[in-house]
Structures are given as structure tokens and as C-alpha cells.
C-alpha positions in Angstrom: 182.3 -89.3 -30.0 185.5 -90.6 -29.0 187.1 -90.2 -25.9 190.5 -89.2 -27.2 188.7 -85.9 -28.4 187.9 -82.3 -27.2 184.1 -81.8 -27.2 182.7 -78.0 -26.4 179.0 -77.4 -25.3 177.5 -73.8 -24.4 174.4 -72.9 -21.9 173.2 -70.4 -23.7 169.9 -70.4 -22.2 171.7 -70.9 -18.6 173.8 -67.9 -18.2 174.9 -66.3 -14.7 173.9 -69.7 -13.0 176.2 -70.1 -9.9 177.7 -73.6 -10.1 177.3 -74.8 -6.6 178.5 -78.1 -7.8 180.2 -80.2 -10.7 179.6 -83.3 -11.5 182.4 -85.5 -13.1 181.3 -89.1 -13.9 184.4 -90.7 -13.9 186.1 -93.2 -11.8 189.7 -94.5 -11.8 192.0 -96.6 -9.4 194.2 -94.0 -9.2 192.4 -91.2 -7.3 193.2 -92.3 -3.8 197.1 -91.7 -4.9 197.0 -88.4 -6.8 196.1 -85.0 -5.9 195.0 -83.1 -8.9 195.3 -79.7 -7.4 198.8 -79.4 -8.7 199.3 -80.3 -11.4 203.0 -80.5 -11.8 203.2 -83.6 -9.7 201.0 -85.7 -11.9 202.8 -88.2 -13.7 202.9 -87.9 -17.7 200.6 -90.9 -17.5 197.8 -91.4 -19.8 195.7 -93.5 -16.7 193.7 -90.3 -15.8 190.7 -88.2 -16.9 190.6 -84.7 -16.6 188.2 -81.8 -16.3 188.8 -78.7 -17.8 186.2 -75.5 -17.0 187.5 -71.8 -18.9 185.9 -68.7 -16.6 186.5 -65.3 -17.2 184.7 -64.6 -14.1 185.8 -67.5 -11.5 185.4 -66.5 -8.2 186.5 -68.4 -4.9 183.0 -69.5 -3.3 180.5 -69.5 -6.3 181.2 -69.6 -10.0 179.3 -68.6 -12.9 178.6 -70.1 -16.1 178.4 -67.5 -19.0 178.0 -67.6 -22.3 180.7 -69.0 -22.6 182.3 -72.7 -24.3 183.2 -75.1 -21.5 185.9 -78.0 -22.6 185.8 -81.6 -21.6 189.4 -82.6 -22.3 189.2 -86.7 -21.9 192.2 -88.9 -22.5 192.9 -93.2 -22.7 190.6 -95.2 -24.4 191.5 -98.2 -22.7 190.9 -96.7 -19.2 187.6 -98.8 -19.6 185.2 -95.8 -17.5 181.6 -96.1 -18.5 178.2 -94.0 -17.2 174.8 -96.1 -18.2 172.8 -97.2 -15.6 173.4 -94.4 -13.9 170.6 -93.4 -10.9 169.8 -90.2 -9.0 171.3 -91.5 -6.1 174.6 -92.8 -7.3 175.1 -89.5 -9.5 174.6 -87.9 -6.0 176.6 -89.8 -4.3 178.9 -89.3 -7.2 179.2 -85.7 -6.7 180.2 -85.6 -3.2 183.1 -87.1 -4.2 185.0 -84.2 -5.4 185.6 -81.4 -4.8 187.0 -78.4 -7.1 190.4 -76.2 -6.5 192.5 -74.0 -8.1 195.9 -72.9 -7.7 195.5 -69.4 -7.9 192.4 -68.1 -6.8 191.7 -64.8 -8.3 193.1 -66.2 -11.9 190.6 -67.6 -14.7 193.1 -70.6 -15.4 192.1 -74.2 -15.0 190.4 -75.9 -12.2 190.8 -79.1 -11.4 189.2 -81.9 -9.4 190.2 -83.0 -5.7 188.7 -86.4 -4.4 187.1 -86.7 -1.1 186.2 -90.0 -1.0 186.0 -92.9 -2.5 183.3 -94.7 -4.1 181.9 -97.6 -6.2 180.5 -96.0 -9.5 179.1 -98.6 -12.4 181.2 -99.7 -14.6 178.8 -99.7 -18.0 178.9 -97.0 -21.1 177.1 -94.3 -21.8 177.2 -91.4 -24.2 178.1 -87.9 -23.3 174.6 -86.5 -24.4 173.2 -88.2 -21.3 175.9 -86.5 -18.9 175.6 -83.0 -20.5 171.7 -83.4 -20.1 172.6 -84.2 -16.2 174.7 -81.4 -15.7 171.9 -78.9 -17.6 169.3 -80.3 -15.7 171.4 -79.5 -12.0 171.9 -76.1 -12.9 168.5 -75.4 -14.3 167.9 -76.2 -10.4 170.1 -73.7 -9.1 168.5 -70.8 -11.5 164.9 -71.4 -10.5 166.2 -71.5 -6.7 167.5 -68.1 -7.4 164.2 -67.0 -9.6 162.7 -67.7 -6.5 164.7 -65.6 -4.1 163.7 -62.9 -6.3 160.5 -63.8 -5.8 160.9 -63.5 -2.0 162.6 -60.1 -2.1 159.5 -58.9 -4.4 157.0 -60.3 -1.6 159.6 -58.3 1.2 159.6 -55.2 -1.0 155.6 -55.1 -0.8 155.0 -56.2 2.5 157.6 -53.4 3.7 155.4 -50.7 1.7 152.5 -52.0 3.4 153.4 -51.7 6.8 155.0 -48.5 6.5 151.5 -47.1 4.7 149.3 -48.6 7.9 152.0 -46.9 10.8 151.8 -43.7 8.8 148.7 -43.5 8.2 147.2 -44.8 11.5 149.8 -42.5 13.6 148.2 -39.5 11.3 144.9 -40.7 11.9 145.5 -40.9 16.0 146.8 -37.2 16.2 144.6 -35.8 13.5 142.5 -33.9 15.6 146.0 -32.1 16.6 146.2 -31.7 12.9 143.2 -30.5 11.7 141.6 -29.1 15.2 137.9 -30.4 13.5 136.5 -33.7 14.5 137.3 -36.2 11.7 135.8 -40.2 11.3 137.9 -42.3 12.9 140.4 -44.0 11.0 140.3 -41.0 8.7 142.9 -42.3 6.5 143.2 -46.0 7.2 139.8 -47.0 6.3 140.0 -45.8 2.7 143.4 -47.3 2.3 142.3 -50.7 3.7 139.4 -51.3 1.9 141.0 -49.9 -1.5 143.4 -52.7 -1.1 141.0 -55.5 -0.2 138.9 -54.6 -3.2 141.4 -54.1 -5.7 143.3 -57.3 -4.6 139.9 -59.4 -5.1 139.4 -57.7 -8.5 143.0 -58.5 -9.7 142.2 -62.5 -9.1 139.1 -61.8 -11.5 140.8 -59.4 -13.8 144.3 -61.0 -14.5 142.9 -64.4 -15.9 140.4 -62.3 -18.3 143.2 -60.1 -19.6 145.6 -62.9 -20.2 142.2 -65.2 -21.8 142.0 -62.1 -24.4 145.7 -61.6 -25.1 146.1 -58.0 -24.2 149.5 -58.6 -23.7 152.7 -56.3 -22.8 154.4 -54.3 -26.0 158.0 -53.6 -25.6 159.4 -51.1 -27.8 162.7 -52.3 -29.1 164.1 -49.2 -28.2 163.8 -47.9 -25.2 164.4 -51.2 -22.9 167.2 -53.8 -22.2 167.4 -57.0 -23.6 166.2 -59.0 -20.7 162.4 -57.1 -20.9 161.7 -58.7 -24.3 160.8 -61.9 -21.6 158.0 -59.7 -20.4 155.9 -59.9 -24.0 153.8 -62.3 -22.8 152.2 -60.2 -19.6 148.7 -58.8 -19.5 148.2 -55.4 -19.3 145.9 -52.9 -18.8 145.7 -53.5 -15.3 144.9 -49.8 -14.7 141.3 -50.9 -15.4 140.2 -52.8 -12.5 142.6 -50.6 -9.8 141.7 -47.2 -11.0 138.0 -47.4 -10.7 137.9 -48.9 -7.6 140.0 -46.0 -6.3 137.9 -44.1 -7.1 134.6 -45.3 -6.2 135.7 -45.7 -2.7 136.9 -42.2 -2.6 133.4 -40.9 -3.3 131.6 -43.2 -1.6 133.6 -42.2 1.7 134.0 -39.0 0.9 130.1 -38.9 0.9 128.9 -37.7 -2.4 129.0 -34.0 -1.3 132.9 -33.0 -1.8 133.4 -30.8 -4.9 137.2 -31.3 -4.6 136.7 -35.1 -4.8 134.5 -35.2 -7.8 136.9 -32.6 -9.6 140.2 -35.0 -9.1 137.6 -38.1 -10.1 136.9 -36.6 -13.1 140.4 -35.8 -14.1 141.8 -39.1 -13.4 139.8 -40.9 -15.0 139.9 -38.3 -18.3 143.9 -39.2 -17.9 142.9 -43.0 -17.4 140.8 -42.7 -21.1 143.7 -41.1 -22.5 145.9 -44.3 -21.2 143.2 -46.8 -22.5 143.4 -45.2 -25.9 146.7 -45.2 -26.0 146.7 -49.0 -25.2 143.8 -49.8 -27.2 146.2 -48.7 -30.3 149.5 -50.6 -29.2 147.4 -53.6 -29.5 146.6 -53.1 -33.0 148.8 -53.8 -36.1 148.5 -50.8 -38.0 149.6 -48.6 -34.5 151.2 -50.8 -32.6 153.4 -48.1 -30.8 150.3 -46.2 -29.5 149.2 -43.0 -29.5 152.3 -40.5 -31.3 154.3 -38.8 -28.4 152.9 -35.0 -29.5 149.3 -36.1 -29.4 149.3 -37.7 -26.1 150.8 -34.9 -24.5 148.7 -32.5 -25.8 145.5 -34.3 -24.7 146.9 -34.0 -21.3 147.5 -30.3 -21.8 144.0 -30.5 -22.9 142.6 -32.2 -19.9 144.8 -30.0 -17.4 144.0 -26.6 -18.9 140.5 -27.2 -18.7 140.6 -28.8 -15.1 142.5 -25.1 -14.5 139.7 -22.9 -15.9 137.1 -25.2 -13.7 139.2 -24.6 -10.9 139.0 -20.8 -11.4 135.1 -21.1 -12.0 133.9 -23.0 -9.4 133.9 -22.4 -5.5 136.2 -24.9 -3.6 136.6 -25.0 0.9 139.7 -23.5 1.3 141.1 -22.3 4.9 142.1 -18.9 2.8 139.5 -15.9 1.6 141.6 -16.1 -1.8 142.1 -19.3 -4.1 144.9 -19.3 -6.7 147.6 -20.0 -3.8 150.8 -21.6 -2.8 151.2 -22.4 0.7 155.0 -22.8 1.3 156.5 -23.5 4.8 158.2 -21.0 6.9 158.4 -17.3 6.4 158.1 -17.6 3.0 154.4 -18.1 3.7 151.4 -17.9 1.0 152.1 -16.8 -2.3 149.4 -15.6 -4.7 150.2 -16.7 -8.7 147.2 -15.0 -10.2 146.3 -16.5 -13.4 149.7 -18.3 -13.8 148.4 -20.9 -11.3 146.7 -22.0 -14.3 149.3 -22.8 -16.1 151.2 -24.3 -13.3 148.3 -26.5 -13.1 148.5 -27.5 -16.7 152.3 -28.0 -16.7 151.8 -30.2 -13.5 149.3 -32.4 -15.5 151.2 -33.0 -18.4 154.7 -34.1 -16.2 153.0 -36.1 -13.7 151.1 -38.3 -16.4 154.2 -38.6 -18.8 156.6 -39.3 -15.2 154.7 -42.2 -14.4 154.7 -43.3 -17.9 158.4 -43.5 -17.9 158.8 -45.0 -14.7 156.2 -47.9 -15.3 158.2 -50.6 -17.0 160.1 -52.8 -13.8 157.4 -54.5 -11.8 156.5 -53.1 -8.8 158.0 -49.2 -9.7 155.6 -47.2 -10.6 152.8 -48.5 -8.5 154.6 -48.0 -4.9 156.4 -44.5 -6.0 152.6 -43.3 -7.2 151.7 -44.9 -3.6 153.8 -43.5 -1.5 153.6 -40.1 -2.9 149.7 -40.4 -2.7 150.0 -40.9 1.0 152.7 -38.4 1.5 150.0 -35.6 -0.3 147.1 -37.3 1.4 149.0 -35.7 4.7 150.0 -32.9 3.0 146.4 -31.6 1.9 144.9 -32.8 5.5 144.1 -29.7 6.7 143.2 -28.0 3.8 140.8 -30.4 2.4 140.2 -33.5 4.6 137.5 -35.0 1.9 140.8 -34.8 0.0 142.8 -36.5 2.0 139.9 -39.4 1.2 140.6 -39.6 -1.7 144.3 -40.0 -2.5 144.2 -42.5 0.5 142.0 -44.6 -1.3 144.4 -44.3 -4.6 146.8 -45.1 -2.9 145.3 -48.5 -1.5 144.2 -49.1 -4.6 148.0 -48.9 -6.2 149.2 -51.2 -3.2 146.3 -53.5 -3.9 147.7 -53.7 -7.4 150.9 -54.3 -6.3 149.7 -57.9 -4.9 149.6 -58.9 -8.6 152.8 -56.3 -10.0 155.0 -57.2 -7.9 158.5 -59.9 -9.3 157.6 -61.7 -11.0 154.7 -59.8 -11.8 151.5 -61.5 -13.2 149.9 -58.1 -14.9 151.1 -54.5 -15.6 149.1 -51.3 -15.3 150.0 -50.0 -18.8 149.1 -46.4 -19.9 145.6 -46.7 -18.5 147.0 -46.8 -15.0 150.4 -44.8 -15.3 148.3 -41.9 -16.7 145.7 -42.1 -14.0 147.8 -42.2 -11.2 149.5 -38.9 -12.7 146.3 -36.8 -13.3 145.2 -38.1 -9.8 148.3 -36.2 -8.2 148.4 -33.4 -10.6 144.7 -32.7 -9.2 145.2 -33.2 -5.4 147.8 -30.5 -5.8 145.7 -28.0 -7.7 142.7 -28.5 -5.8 144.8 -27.5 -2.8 148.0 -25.6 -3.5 150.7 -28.3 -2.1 152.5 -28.1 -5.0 155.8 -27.6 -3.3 154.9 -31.0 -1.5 154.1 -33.3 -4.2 157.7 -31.8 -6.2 159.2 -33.6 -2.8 156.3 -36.5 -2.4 157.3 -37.4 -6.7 161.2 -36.8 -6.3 161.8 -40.2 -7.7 159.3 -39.9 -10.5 160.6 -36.6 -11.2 164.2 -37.6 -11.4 163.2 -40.5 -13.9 161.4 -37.6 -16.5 165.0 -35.7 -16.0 167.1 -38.2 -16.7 165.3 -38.6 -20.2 165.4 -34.5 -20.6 168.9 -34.1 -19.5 170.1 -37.7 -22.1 168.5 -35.6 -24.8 169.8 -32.5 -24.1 173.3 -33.6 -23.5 173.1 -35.7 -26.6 172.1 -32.8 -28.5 174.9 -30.4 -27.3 177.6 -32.9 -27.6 176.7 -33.5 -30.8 176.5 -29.6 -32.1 179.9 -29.5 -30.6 181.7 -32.5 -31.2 180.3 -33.5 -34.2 179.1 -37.0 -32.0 176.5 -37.5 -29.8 177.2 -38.4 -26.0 175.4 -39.9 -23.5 175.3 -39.3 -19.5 173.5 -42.6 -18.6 173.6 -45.9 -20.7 169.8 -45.7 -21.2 167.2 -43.5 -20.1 165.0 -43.7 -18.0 167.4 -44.0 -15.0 166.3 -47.1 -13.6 167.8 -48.9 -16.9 170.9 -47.2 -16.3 170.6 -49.3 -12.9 169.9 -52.4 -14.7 172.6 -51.7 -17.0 175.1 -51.1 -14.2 174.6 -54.5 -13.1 171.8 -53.9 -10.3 168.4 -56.5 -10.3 164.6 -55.2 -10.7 163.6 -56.3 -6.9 166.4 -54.3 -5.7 166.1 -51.3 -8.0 162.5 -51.3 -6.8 163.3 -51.6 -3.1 165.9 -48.4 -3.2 163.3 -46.8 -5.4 160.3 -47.9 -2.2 163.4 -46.8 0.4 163.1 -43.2 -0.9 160.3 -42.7 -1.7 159.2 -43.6 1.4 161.5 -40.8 3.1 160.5 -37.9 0.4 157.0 -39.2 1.7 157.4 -38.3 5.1 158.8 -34.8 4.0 156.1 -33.5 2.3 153.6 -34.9 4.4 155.5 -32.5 7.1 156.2 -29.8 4.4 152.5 -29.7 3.8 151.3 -29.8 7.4 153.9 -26.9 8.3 152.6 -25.2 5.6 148.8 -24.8 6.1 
């Protein structure tokens, strides 16, 4: 192409890249006399090349390149400038030659080249292909560089949840016997969590490979999630099926084989776990690639939590109290007694904890550390109640941190219905086997305000519509952590306001539930 021309080129594939640095190949006699800042006082010579960049969103100290069309204006075919033979080290070189300035600083005009120094550059010709596949090469650099801070705030983000877990739990399990006033195994608490994250962090490096070897890869519904989560296709899923049974297992070995609470939530959470791995089983397939339909997965968890509610009121559970069918609630408000409609607060708590999770389970990292911390806030909570309890959402909890190790950005596998689903009826079953309800409402607070973002979207859509005649919307898109994303905000640090708190509600209800038995 000749150089008397305008040529356009667009990074499509490069966009929000911050330009640290342009390079402009090009070398003329002249630089040492001119300043190019301004301008005005360039003579209406033709002996000069210059650069011409169009940003809508130029900023002073970084600039990003959009999908936008970048210019190259280029003028004087007999200015004799030529590229080949270019190396690494002389395009380098090259580029600490300039520098780039504008005259206005908050405008989206033109900026313009300064030289700093003066150099030899070749003197041979080149195409501009070979200078465009330079420039895309440089700034492919600077977008893994920031891939990989992403990376580090993921690792921050888990190693944060970890330590707070282990000072929790370890300061519970040093005053327990304050707590409980009944001599409990040491490290009450810590051990379960410990070893459910050392086993379930040594499954995922056996589990991961297998999943991704058979395919069982991500579906995302065109729907219900932003553009940028269609790059997510290609993860494994169905994590929920090396995490969830270890959970488990460790919370009845530990437990030792005798607790009737503990096989009661085991058996529930991994009825809810079924009802996930059906569901996933059928998004696989091309004839029901979106699952199970929303009515009949809901009523399967009605199904499982009504009859987990009818066991409850058959069978004979430890309880501190001479009555079952209670609500311990701090304060003067003191124990109330629901009767039979404790069984359907069990069934409703069931069916939103399962679907909750759901919905928050699509950034990596969210749902697993929420469902943790809320685990280990209700572990506390039911402490005095049911310590065989406690076991047990210790050691699901562990197991969702363990998980983590392989969820976290960029994440390597996702739990998928067979997890989210689990990790609800596991909840849902603490707090019917011992009352906290009121607890795991404040222990959930994040999950919950992700199912009522979806209800109040619908319901506000719904009204507007009856009344205007069009549908509005509160949020851009439901659930509320893709109104973040929306808004401008990264996954890693969605996910670490989401850890922040949930980590807080955490230490509430643990309190809530202490001052309440």
C-alpha cells in the first residue's frame, strides 16, 4: 500500500488493552528540530511522518484500545524511511525513543509523538503487515500480564477465605468447652475442615483431567449471562462429584457412625446432589440440552424437603429441649414452637436454598466460598445444639474450599447443578435438624439476595408492564452479580466483595446462634 494513503486496522480480539507503549517505526532528520506536541508550529512541510491514534476513552497515564479503527496517516514518498531487517532489540530501542503527548488531556483529539532521543534505525523497506503484526504482538503482552493479575487476585481471594475459616474455627474450637460446657475432641471443628480440603484438593487433580478427557463441558444459556461467559464453554463441569462425597464421607466417618442428625443431612444432600446430576446429565444431551424444565426441578426438591420434614417429625433427634419442632431466636424473644408448620418451613427452606445456589454458581469462585462461609457460620451456630452437627457442615465446608483450589479465576472446573444443589440441601438440613433457621437467613444473606434480585426483576417487570404497557427492569440482568459485571466491576473482585460479606454475615450467625441456644 502506498505511503501517501490512509490505512485503518481494528483489534478486535484486543479490546480494553492498556497501551503502555507505542511503537512508531519511523526515523527522519528532522526530529531533533521539531516538537510535535504542538502542532501549530510545524511547518507545512511534507519531510515528516505522523501518527494519528482516535480514543474515545484516552486517559492521561494509560490508554485503551477499543473496538475501535486506529488511523495511520503517512505522508512523502520520497522521505526514503524503510523497516526490514528490523530486530527485537532495535524495535526496543526504537520505542524508547518517543514518547506520546497531547494537548489537552481530558480531550479524545489527536496525540502525537515527542522524541527523546535520537537513534540510528535501518534504513531498508518493509511492509506495514509486518509493523501491525509487531504492534499486535506488544499488546497481546500487556493483556496476558493483566490475565495474570487476575489470576493473582483469584489466588488472594482464596487464600483470604482460608485463613479466615482456620482463625474461626480454631478460636471456636479453643473456647468450645465455654460453648458447649461438654468435653468435645480436640480440634472439634478444624480437623474435619482440614482434612476435607486436603482430600478434595487431591481428588480435583484426578477429577479435572477425566472430566475435561470426556467432554462434560460448561453449557451457557444464551440468556441469562453476559457476553463475555460464552469464553467459559469449554470448562468441565460436574465438579460437585468428587467434592460432595468426600464431604460427606468425612462427616460420618468423624462424626462416628452413630449420629442420626448426620446421616439425615447425608442423605438429603446427596438426594439434592442426584437431582443436580440429573439435571446435568440432560444439559449434556442434544435433545435436552437446557436440563431438567424449571417446574420439575423444583418440585423434586419440594419432594425431597417434604419428606426429609415428615422424617424429622418421625424419628427421635438429641435436642437440648423436651419438645422438637422449635425455633430458637436470641434475646427475649426466646423459643418459639411452629407445630406442624415447621414442616413446611422446612420444605420451603429446601427448595430456596438449592435454587439460591443455583443462581449464584456461574462466576468462578462464588458460589463455592458463599456456601463455605455460611457452612462454617451454621457449623457455630448449631454447636451447642448438635455438636455431631457441627461435624458435619465443617467438613462441607472444607470440602467447598478444597474445591475452590481448582474454581477459583481462571477456574479449571465448575461444580454445576450436582454441587450447587448439594451444597443447598446440606444447609437446608443443618437448619432443620436443629432450629437455627434465623441463623442460616443471616449465614446465606448473599445467596439470598441473589434469589431476590431474580423475584423482584420479575415482579417489577411484570407490574410495569400491566401498568405501562412496557416492561422495566431494576437491574440490567438478574442474578445481581451480572448487574455488577454489567456495571463495569471484574469476576475476582465481585467474588472478593461477595467473600468480604459473607464472611461478616458469617460471624453473625455464628453469634446469633450461640446466643440463641
Amino acid at each position: 500500500m502506498p505511503y501517501d494513503s490512509y490505512f485503518s486496522f481494528s483489534f478486535s480480539s484486543l479490546s480494553s488493552l492498556t497501551m503502555r507503549s507505542l511503537y512508531y517505526n519511523h526515523h527522519f532528520s528532522l526530529l531533533d528540530r521539531f516538537s510535535l506536541t504542538n502542532r501549530r508550529s510545524l511547518p507545512p512541510s511534507n519531510s515528516f511522518h505522523r501518527f494519528k491514534l482516535n480514543l474515545s476513552n484516552a486517559r492521561k497515564r494509560g490508554f485503551r484500545l477499543q473496538h475501535r479503527n486506529v488511523q495511520v496517516g503517512a505522508f512523502d514518498d520520497d522521505f526514503g524511511v524503510s523497516f526490514d531487517d528490523w530486530t527485537d532489540n532495535e524495535a526496543s530501542a526504537a520505542a524508547g525513543a518517543y514518547l506520546i503527548s497531547s494537548s489537552d488531556d481530558d480531550s479524545d483529539g489527536d496525540y502525537m509523538l515527542n522524541p527523546v532521543s535520537d537513534i540510528d534505525l535501518p534504513s531498508s523497506s518493509v511492509s506495514s503487515h509486518d509493523s501491525l503484526t509487531v504492534t499486535a504482538h506488544r499488546l497481546a503482552i500487556i493483556a496476558k500480564e493483566r490475565r495474570k493479575h487476575r489470576m493473582r487476585l483469584g489466588i488472594f481471594n482464596n487464600m483470604g477465605l482460608i485463613g479466615f475459616a482456620m482463625l474461626l474455627l480454631f478460636f471456636v474450637d479453643w473456647c468450645a468447652w465455654k460453648i458447649v460446657r461438654l468435653p468435645l475432641s480436640p480440634l472439634h471443628l478444624s480437623r474435619p475442615f482440614l482434612t476435607s480440603i486436603a482430600l478434595a484438593s487431591i481428588a480435583g487433580y484426578v477429577s479435572v483431567p477425566f472430566l475435561n478427557t470426556m467432554k462434560i463441558h460448561q453449557v451457557i444459556s444464551e440468556k441469562r449471562r453476559p457476553d463475555r461467559h460464552f469464553k467459559k464453554r469449554q470448562t468441565p463441569t460436574m465438579g460437585g462429584l468428587f467434592f460432595i462425597p468426600i464431604g460427606v464421607g468425612v462427616a460420618i466417618f468423624l462424626a462416628g457412625f452413630s449420629s442420626v442428625e448426620v446421616y439425615g443431612a447425608a442423605v438429603a444432600t446427596l438426594a439434592f446432589a442426584a437431582i443436580g446430576l440429573l439435571d446435568d446429565i440432560l444439559s449434556l444431551t442434544k435433545n435436552h440440552h437446557k436440563g431438567l424444565p424449571s417446574w420439575t426441578k423444583l418440585l423434586l426438591e419440594a419432594a425431597v424437603g417434604t419428606l426429609f420434614a415428615l422424617w424429622l417429625d418421625a424419628t427421635s433427634i438429641s435436642s437440648p429441649y423436651s419438645m422438637k419442632m422449635l425455633i430458637p431466636l436470641p434475646g427475649q424473644l426466646g423459643l418459639v414452637c411452629l407445630g406442624k408448620c415447621y414442616l413446611l418451613l422446612t420444605s420451603f427452606c429446601f427448595v430456596s436454598m438449592g435454587s439460591g445456589i443455583d443462581l449464584t454458581d456461574s462466576l468462578d469462585g462464588l458460589a463455592g466460598g458463599t456456601a463455605a462461609l455460611a457452612l462454617i457460620g451454621m457449623s457455630i451456630a448449631v454447636l451447642p445444639i448438635c455438636p455431631e452437627l457441627a461435624i458435619f457442615g465443617s467438613s462441607m465446608a472444607g470440602a467447598c474450599v478444597g474445591f475452590l483450589l481448582h474454581n477459583r479465576y481462571k477456574a479449571s472446573v465448575f461444580m454445576g447443578d450436582t454441587g450447587s444443589l448439594a451444597l443447598g440441601g446440606a444447609l437446608a438440613s443443618m437448619a432443620a435438624c436443629s432450629g437455627m433457621f434465623f441463623p442460616l437467613f443471616i449465614s446465606s444473606g448473599f445467596i439470598f439476595l441473589e434469589a431476590s434480585s431474580v423475584i423482584m426483576q420479575v415482579a417489577y417487570f411484570k407490574a410495569t408492564k400491566r401498568l405501562k404497557g412496557i416492561g422495566q427492569r431494576l437491574f440490567r440482568m438478574t442474578p445481581f452479580h451480572h448487574h455488577l459485571e454489567l456495571c463495569g466491576f471484574k469476576e475476582p473482585r465481585i467474588v472478593a466483595g461477595a467473600y468480604a460479606a459473607s464472611c461478616l454475615l458469617a460471624l453473625i450467625a455464628g453469634y446469633v446462634g450461640l446466643i440463641s441456644a
